[in-house]
C-alpha positions as CSV (number, residue, x, y, z in Angstrom):
1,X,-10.3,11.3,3.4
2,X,-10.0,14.4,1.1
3,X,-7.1,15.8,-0.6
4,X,-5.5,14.9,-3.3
5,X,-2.8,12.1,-4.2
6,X,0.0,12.3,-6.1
7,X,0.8,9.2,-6.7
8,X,0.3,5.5,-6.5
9,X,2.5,2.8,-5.1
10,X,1.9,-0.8,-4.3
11,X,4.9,-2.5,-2.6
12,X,4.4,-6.3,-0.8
13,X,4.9,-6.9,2.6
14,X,7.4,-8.6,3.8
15,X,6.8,-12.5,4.2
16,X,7.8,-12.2,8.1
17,X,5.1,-9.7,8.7
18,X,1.8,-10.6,10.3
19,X,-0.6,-8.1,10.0
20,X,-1.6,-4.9,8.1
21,X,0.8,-1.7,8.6
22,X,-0.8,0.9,11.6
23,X,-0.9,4.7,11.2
24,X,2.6,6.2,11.8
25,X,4.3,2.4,10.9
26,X,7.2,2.9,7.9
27,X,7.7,0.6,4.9
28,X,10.6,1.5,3.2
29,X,10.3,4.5,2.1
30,X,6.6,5.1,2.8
31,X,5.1,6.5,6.3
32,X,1.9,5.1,6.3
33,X,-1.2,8.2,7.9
34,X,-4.1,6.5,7.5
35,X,-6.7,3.5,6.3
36,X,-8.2,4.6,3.2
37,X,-10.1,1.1,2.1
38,X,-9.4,-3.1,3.2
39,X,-10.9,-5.4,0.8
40,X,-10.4,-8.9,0.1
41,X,-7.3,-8.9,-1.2
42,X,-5.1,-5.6,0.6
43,X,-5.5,-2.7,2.4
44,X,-5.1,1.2,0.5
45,X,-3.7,3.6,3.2
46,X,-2.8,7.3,2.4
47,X,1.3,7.3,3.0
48,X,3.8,9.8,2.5
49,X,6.5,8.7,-0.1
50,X,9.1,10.4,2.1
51,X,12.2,10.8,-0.2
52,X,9.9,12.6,-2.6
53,X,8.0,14.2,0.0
54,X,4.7,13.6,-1.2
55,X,1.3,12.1,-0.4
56,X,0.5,9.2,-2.2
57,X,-1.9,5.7,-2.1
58,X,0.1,2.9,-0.5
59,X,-2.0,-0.5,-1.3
60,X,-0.2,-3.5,0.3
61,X,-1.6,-7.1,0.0
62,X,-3.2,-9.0,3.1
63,X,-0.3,-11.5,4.6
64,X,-0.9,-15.0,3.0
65,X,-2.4,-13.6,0.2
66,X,-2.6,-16.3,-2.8
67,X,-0.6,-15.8,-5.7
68,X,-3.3,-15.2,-7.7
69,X,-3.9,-12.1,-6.0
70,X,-0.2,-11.5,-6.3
71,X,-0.6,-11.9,-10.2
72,X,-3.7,-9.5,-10.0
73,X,-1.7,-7.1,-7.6
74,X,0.8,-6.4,-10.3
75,X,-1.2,-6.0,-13.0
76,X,-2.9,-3.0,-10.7
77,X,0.1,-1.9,-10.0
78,X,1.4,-1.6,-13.7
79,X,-2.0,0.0,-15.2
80,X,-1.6,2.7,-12.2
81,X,1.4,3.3,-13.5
């Protein structure tokens, strides 16, 4: 997808959920519009951050990650930052 994006984000998902979010699907305060990229680990989706009103990466971890992908989540999270 083109465009640009203003921002990056990386909440969890929560430990109820099941499967990866779908197109129109909100997480907090996140609408998620699209799959950018699933890997391994998570899944990067092109969101709105809708109390900012702005376009942003959204990368959630697969449910059941391990915690060492937790561990490695974070630290992606913090150098995007």
């Amino acid at each position: 997808m083109r465009g640009n994006l203003y921002g990056v984000s990386s909440p969890t998902l929560p430990p109820s959920r099941s499967s990866l979010p779908q197109a129109g699907e909100q997480l907090g305060d996140y609408r998620v519009e699209a799959l950018l990229a699933r890997g391994g680990m998570g899944a990067v989706y092109v969101a709105r951050q809708l109390g900012l009103d702005r376009r942003v990466a959204l990368k959630v971890l697969l449910p059941g990650a391990a915690a060492e992908h937790h561990v490695r989540f974070l630290r992606e999270a913090r150098g995007a930052a």
